[in-house]
N, C-alpha and C positions, 0 to 999 in steps of 0.2 A: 765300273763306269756304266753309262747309262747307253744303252743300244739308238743307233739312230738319230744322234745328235752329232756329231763332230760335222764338216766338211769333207767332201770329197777332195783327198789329195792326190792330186795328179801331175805327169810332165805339162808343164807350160812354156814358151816361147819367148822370149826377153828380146826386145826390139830397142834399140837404141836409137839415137839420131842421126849418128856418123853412117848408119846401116849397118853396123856390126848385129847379128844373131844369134844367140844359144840358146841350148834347152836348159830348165832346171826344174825342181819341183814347187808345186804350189797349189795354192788352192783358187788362185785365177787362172784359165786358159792363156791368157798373152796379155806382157807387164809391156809396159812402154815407158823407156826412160831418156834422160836426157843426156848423159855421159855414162859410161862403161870403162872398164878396166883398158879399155885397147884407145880410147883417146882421151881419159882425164888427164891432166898435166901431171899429176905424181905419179903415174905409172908411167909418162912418157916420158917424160923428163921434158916436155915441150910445156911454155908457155902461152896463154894464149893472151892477144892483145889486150889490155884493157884500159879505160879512162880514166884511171885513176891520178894522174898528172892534174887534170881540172881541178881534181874534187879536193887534193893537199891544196891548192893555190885558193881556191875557194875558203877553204880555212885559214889558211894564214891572213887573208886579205881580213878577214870576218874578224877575228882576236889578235889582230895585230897590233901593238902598242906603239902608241902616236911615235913617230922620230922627231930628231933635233931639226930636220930642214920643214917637218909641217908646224912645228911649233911656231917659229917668229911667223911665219905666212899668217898663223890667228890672232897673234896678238899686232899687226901693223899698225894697224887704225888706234890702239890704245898710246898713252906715253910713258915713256918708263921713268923714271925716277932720277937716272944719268944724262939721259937726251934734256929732262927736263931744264935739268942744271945747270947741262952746256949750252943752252939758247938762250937763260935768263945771263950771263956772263958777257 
């Protein structure tokens, strides 16, 4: 291997968001993250809230296949073929 090339590895400080703190090694002085083992949900067993009720409904609304009660509403104004029938009688 070649002298004087790698990074210096040394302890650095892992900062999370919750405030949780540890040391580990690395070749940055202090990581900054945004979940840790001491609040992500799979280690907690806790969930956290999320919005995802809009975002299903948002979809179904989006690909949702016409129903039997929005069909006749678009065709009113048309006549059908049995109405016709029954008015010329």
């Amino acid at each position: 291997m070649k002298n004087d090339i790698h990074p210096e590895y040394a302890t650095a400080t892992v900062k999370c968001a919750c405030g949780n703190t540890f040391q580990t090694r690395s070749t940055q002085a202090e990581i900054h993250t945004d979940v840790c083992a001491q609040c992500h949900p799979f280690f907690t067993g806790k969930q956290r809230l999320m919005d995802t009720a809009g975002r299903i409904e948002r979809f179904r609304q989006k690909f949702a296949k016409p129903t039997a009660a929005t069909a006749p509403a678009a065709t009113a104004g048309a006549a059908t073929p049995a109405a016709t029938a029954a008015s010329e009688s």
